[in-house]
C-alpha positions as CSV (number, residue, x, y, z in Angstrom):
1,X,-20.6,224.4,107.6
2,X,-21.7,221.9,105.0
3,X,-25.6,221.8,105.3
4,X,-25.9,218.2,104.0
5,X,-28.0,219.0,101.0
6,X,-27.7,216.2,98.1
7,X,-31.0,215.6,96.2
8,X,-30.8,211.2,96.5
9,X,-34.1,211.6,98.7
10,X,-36.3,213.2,101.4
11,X,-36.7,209.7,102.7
12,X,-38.2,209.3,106.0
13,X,-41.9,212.0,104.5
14,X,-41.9,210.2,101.4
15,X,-40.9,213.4,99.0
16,X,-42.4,211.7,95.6
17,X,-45.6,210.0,94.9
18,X,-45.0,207.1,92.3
19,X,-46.4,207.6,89.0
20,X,-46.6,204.5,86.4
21,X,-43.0,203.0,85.3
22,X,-42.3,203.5,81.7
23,X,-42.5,200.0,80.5
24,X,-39.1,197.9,79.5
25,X,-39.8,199.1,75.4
26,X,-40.9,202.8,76.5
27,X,-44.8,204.0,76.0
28,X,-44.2,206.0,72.6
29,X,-41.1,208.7,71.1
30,X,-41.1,210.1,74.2
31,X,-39.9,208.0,76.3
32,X,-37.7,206.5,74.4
33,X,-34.1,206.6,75.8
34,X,-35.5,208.1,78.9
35,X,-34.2,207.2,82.0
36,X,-37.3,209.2,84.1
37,X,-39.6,211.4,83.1
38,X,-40.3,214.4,85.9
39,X,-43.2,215.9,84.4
40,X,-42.2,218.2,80.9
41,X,-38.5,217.0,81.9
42,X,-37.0,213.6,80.1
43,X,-33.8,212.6,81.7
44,X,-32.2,211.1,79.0
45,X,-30.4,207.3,79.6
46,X,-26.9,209.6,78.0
47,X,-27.3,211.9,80.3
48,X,-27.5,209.8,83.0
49,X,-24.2,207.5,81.9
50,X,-22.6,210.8,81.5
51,X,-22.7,211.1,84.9
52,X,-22.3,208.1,86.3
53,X,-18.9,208.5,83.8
54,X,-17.9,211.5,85.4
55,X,-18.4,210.2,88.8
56,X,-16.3,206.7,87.8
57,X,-13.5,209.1,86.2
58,X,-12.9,210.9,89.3
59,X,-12.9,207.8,91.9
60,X,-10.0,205.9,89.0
61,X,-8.5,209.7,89.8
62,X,-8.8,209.6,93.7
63,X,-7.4,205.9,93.7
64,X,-4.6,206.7,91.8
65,X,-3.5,209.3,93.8
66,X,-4.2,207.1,97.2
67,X,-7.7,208.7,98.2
68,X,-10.7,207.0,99.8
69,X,-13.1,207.0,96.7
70,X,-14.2,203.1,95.9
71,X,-15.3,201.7,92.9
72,X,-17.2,199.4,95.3
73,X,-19.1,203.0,96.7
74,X,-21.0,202.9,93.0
75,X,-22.1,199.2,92.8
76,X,-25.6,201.1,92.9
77,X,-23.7,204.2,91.5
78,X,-26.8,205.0,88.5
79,X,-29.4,204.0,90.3
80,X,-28.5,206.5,92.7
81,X,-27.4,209.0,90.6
82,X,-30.7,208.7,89.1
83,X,-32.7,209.6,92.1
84,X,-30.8,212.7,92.8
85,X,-30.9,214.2,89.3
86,X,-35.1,213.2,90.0
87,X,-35.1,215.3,92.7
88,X,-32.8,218.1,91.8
89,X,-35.7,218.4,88.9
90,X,-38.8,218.7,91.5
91,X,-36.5,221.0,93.7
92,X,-35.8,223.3,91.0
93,X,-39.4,223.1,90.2
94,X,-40.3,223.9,93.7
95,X,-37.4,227.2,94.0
96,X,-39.1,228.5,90.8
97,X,-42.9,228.2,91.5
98,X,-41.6,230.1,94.8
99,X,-40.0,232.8,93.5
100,X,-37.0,232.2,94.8
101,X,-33.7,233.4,92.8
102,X,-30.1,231.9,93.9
103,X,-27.3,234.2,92.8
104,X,-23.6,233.1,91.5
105,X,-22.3,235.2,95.0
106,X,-24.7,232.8,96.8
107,X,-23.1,229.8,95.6
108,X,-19.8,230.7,96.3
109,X,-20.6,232.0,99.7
110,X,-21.8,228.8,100.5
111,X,-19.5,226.9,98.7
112,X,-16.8,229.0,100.6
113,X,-18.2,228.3,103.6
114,X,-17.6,224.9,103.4
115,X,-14.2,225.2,102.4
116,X,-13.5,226.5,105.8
117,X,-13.8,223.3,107.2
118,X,-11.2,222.1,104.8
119,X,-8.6,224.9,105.6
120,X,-9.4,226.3,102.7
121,X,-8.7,223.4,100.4
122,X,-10.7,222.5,97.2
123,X,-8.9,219.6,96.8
124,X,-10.0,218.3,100.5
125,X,-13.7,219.8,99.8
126,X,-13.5,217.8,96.4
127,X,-12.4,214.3,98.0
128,X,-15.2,214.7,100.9
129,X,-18.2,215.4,98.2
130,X,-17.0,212.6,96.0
131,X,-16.6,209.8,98.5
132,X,-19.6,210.7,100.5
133,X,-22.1,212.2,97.8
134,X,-20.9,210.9,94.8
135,X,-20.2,214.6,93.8
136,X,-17.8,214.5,90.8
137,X,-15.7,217.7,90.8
138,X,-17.5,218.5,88.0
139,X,-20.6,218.8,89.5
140,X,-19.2,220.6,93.3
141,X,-20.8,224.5,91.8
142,X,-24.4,222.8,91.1
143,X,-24.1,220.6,94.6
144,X,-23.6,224.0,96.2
145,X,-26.6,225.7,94.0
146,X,-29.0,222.8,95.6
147,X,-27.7,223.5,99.0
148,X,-28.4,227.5,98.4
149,X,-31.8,226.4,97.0
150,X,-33.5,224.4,99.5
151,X,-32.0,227.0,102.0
152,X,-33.9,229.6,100.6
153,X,-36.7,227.4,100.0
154,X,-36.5,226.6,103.9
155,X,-36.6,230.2,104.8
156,X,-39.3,231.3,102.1
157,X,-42.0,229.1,104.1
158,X,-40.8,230.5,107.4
159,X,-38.6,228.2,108.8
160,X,-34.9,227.8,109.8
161,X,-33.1,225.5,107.4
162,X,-32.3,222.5,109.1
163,X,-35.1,222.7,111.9
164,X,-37.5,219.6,112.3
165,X,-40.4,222.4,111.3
166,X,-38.3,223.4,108.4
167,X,-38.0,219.8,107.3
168,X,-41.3,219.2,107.4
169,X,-42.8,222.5,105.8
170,X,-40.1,221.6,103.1
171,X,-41.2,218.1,102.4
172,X,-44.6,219.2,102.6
173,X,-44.3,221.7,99.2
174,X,-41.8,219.4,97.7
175,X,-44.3,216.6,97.7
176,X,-47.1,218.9,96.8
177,X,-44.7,220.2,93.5
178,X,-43.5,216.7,93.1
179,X,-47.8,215.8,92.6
180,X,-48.1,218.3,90.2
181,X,-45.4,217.1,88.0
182,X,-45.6,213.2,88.3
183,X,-42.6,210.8,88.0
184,X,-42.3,208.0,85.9
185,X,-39.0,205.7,85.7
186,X,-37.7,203.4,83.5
187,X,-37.5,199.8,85.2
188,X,-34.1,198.9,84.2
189,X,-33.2,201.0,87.0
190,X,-35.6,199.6,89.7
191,X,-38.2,200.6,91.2
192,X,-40.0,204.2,92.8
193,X,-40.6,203.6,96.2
194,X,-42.8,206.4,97.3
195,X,-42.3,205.9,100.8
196,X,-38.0,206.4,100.6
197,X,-38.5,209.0,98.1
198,X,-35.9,206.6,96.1
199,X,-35.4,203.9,93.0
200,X,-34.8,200.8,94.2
201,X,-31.7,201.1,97.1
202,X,-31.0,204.7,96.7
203,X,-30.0,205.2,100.0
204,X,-28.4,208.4,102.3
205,X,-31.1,210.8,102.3
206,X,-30.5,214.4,101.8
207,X,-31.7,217.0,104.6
208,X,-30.6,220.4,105.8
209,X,-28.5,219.6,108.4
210,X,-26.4,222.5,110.0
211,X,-24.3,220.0,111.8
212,X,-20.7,220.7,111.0
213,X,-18.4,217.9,109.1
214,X,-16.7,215.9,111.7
215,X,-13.2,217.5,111.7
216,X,-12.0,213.9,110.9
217,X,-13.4,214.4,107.6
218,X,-11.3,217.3,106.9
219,X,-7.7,214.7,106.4
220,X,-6.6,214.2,102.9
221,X,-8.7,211.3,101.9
222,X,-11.6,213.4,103.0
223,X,-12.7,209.8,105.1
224,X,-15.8,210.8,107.2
């Protein structure tokens, strides 16, 4: 199964407390450029359009080739992308204060796992990810690192990963490493909201969910 791990935002617990917004002209060398700041960690605004690139270059791909990825899907496509690559920063944070280690083997069992659903077909497991997590091929191996890491986050506190006490034992630590670190955006790509855990419309929150993809998903345009 596909535990439905993608770091746009723990929404509903409000994951992130908001930190000051690095003004429109940045607050000194360091934050210029920067598209966040996550404590020690600048996210660069190159970065950021790398991704968002990669992301665009695979939908053009998926169109041309008749599958269901939109341009119109990334209207709010770095904005978005922004949030989860916030996130993916306080949940590596979190896995490494823990203690916890993620193997290669663990990825792939995981990643493999998924593929089952998909009759064994990347391409299929590609098309899903990119139109419903804006998951550039690219980026599939780290998507599946996440998912392996806030597993074993889950489990480290005691809980079973995708339980409404794992949920909340994990939101609990993620806000508390979150604190520690502080977040700070740049406003040309909206706003923190502290109680979505998001900038601006970031929307479809990520959660451990051990629900199975809707074998309707699994057809070649990976629609869901």
């Amino acid at each position: 199964m596909v535990r439905r791990v993608t770091a746009a935002s723990i929404a509903a617990a409000g994951l992130l407390l908001a930190s000051p917004a690095l003004t429109a002209c940045g607050s000194g060398p360091a934050h210029a450029g920067a598209a966040a700041i996550v404590g020690n960690h600048r996210i660069t605004e190159s970065t950021l359009q790398a991704q968002v690139n990669a992301v665009r270059a695979a939908q053009r791909g998926a169109l041309q080739q008749g599958g269901g990825a939109t341009q119109a899907q990334s209207a709010n496509l770095s904005t978005q992308t922004l949030s989860d690559m916030v996130q993916e920063a306080v949940i590596s944070r979190a896995v490494a204060d823990a203690g916890v280690t993620v193997s290669d083997g663990e990825v792939q069992s995981n990643k493999d796992e998924a593929l089952r659903q998909f009759g064994g077909s990347e391409q299929q497991l590609d098309a899903w990810l990119l139109q419903n997590r804006n998951v550039p091929p690219s980026g599939v191996d780290a998507f599946f690192r996440t998912n392996v890491q806030i597993t074993k986050l889950t489990e480290k506190l005691g809980y079973q990963p995708g339980s409404d006490g794992g949920l909340t034992a994990l939101v609990a630590e993620l806000s508390k490493t979150a604190q520690r670190m502080g977040v700070r955006v740049n406003p040309r790509y909206g706003t923190w909201n502290p109680k979505q855990a998001a900038i601006g419309k970031a929307k479809d929150p990520w959660v451990v969910d051990k629900t199975p993809i809707p074998a309707e998903a699994t057809g070649p345009t990976g629609a869901a």
